[in-house]
N, C-alpha and C positions, 0 to 999 in steps of 0.2 A: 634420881629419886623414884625409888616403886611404887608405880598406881597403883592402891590397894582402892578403892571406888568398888563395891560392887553393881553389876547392874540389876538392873529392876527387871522381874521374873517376866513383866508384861511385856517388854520388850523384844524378848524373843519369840513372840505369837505372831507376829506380821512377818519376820521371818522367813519361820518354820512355814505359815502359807502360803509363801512364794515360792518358797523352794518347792512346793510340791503340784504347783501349778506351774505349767511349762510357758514360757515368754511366745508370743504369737502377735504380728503386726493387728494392730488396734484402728490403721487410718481409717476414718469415717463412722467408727461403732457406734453407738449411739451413748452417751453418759451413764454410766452404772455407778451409783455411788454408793460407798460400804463406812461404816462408820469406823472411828478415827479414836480411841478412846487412852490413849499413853497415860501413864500413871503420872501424876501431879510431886513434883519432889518438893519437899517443906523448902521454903526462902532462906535457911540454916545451912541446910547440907548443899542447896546450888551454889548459895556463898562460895559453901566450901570448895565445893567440884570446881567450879569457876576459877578460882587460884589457885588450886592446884595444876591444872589445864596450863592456865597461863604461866608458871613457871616452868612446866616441863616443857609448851613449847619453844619457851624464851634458848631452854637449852639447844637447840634445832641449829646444825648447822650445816654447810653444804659443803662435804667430803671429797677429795680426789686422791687421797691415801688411802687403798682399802688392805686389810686384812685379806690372805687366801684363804683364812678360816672357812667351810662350809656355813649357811647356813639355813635351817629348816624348810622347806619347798613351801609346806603348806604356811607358813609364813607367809611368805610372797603370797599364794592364791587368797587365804583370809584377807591381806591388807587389797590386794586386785578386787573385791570382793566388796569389801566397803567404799572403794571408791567408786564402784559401779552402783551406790546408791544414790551418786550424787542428783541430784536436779538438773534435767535437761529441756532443752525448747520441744516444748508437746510431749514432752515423756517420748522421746523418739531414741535417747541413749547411742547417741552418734560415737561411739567407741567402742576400741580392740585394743587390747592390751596383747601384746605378744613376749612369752617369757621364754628366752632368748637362752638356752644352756647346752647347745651344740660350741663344742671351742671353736672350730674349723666356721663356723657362722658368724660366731665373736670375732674371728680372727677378721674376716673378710668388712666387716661392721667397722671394723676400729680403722685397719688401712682407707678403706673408703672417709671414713670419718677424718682423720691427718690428712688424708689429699687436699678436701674441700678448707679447710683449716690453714691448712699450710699458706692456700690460695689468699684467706684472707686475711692472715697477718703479715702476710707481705705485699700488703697494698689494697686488697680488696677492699676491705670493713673501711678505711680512710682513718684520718688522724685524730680524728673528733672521739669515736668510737674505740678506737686503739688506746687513747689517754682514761677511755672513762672505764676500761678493761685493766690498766696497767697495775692499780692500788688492788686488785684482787691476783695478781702472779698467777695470770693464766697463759697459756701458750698453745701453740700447735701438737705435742702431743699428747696423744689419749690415753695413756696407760691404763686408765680405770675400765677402760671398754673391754680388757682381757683380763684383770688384776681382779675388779669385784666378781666374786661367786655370782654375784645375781647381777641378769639384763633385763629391765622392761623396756620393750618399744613403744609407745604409745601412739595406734592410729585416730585419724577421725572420719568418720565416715559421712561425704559429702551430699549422699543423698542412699535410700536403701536401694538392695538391691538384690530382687526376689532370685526364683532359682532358675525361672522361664527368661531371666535378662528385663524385667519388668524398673521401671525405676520409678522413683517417689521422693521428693525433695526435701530435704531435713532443713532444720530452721536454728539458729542462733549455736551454728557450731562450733565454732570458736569458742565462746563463752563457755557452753555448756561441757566441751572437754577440756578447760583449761579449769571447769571447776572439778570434775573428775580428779586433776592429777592432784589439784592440792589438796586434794581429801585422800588422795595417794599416798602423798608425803607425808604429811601427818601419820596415817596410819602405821605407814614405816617406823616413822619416829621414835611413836607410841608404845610400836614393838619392840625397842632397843636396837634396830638398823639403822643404822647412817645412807645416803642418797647425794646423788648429784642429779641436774634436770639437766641435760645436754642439750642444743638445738642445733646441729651443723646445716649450714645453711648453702648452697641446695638440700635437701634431702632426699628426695627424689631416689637414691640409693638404696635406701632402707627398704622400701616397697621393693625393688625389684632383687636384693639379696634376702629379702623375707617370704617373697612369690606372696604377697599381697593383692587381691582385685581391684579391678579398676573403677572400684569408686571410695578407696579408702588413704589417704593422704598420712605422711609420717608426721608428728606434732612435735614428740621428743625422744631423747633415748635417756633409761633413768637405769645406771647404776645404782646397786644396791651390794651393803655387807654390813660387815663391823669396822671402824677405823681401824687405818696401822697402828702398832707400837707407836711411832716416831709420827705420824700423823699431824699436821700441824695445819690451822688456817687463817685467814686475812683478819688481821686484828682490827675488825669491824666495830661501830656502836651503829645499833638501828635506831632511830626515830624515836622520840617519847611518843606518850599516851598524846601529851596536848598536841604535839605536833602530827598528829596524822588522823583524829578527830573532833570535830565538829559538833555541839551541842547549841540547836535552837530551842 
């Protein structure tokens, strides 16, 4: 179903001022505050927006058949783009996206990715984890890591790190780039691309087939395209509304 939503003109003014103002480490500057003023939408149309939102992303599902179709770069950088608005601890934006379209790169990603994989469905993850893996028909290979057109890596970076080797400790990173990627996904979505979140575990690989520094840790690897033809996934039902909130 096509978002037709338009957005509100104001919205693009914070923007266009960021854009044109270059990002610069902020530790210790003193508070400058600028005012804050987003256009107010009638309680009619947020209605609206609001269900709409929520059926397109009820549609949302996590793909491992992808299309070879191409598809648009600046796709990817726009949706990379909005997740980089997310909310981070101290506005310190502990992440790197790495968009991964070397094949020969993909290639070495995916084998390293099956190694570690192979490792743990054959004993490593245990029986606990392997049972609660089983209802989704996942396995040791990765065909999506060479199959989809589009690779994001996603790092996080554990603490900054200037260019003199200066370092400075970043705060709630895990959180804050785990909100990152789901506002990743989402925008994916949003855009008519399908996504999978990978996490092979060690990872440790990605950083050193990506020549990544040494203060930025691999979090996920997120295929991206259009589904296959034949495309098919885990005939799931997720949670009602009552069962997963809470009203005092």
């Amino acid at each position: 179903m096509p978002d037709t939503t338009p957005e509100p003109a104001a919205a693009t003014a914070p923007a266009a001022a960021s854009a044109s103002r270059p990002w610069s480490p902020t530790h210790g500057a003193p508070y400058r505050p600028t005012p804050y003023r987003p256009e107010r939408i009638a309680a009619e149309e947020s209605l609206a927006r609001a269900a709409r939102l929520r059926l397109r992303m009820d549609e949302r599902r996590t793909v491992r058949a992808f299309s070879p179709d191409p598809v648009p770069e600046q796709v990817l950088r726009d949706a990379v783009a909005c997740a980089a608005t997310a909310p981070s601890g101290a506005h310190q934006q502990p992440w790197t996206f790495v968009l991964v379209k070397d094949p020969e790169v993909r290639r070495r990603i995916r084998e390293a990715a099956e190694y570690e994989e192979k490792l743990s469905y054959d004993g490593r993850l245990g029986e606990e984890w392997l049972a609660a893996l089983r209802p989704l028909g996942t396995d040791a290979v990765k065909a999506h890591m060479t199959d989809a057109p589009g690779l994001i890596v996603v790092f996080q970076q554990r603490y900054w790190l200037g260019e003199d080797g200066a370092k400075r400790k970043h705060y709630y990173v895990d959180e804050s780039v785990g909100i990152a990627v789901g506002m990743l996904l989402s925008a994916l979505h949003l855009s008519g691309l399908a996504a999978l979140i990978h996490t092979p575990s060690p990872m440790r690989f990605l950083g050193e087939v990506l020549n990544r520094p040494e203060n930025e840790k691999a979090f996920a690897v997120i295929p991206v395209g259009y589904p296959s033809d034949d495309c098919e996934v885990p005939d799931l039902v997720r949670k009602s509304l009552d069962q997963v909130l809470v009203e005092i």
